[in-house]
C-alpha positions, -999 to 999 in steps of 0.1 A, spaced: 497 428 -357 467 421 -380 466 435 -412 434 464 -403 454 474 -379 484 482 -396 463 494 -423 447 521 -401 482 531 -388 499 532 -422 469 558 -431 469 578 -400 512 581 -402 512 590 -438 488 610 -436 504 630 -406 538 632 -425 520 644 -455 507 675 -438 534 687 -417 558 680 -447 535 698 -470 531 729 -440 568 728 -435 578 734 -472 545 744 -492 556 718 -521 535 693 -534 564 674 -549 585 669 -513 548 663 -499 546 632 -527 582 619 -527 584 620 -485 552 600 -482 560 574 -507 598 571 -491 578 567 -456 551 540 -472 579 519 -486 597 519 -455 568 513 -431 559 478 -458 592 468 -459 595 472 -420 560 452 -418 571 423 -444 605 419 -420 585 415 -389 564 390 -403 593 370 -416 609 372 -384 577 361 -365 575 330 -391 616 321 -384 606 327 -345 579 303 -348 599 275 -364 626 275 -339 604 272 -307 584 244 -331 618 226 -339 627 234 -299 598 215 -288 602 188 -309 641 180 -301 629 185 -264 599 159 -266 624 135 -290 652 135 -260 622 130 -231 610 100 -251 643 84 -249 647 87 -217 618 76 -204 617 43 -224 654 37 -219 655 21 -258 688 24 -283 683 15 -317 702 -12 -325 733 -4 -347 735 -22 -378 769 -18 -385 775 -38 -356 756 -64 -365 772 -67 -397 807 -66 -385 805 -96 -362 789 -115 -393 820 -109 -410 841 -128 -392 823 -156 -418 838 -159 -452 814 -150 -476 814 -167 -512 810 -138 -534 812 -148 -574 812 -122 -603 808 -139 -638 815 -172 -624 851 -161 -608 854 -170 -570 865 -140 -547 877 -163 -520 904 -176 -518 
C-alpha cells in the first residue's frame, strides 16, 4: 500500500474514532489518549507489514535463485572437481618436508 494511501486512511480512521469516542464520553482527554493508542497501533501494524513484504521478497528472490542454480546443473551435466581428491591420490608420494633444516621423512 503506498504511503498516500495509508496516509488518507490513517486520517479518515482517527478521525472517525476521535468523534464517536469524544460523542460517546464527552471528554477531551479519552478523545486524546484513544486516538493516539489507535495511531500507534495502526504505524506499528504498517511498519510490520512492510517488513514482512521485504522478508517475503527475499525468500521468493533466494527461491528463484536456488531454483535457476539446480537447472543449470542439470542441464550442463558438470561437477566441480573435488580437490581433496586430488590431493589424496598425490599423497601416496612422500613428500620431503624440512623445518629448520630437520628432515620429516624418514
Amino acid at each position: 500500500m503506498p504511503f498516500r494511501i495509508f496516509r488518507r486512511v490513517l486520517w479518515l480512521v482517527l478521525c472517525s474514532n476521535a468523534l464517536t469516542v469524544y460523542f460517546a464520553s464527552h471528554s477531551i482527554r479519552t478523545v486524546v489518549v484513544t486516538t493516539l493508542a489507535g495511531s500507534l497501533l495502526l504505524q506499528v501494524a504498517y511498519f510490520a507489514s512492510v517488513l514482512f513484504l521485504i522478508w517475503r521478497t527475499g525468500c521468493a528472490c533466494r527461491a528463484g535463485h536456488r531454483a535457476e542454480h539446480f537447472g543449470r546443473g542439470k542441464k550442463v551435466g558438470y561437477q566441480p572437481p573435488d580437490y581433496d581428491e586430488v590431493r589424496n591420490e598425490s599423497s601416496d608420494v612422500p613428500q620431503l618436508v624440512t623445518m629448520g633444516g630437520i628432515s620429516l621423512l624418514r
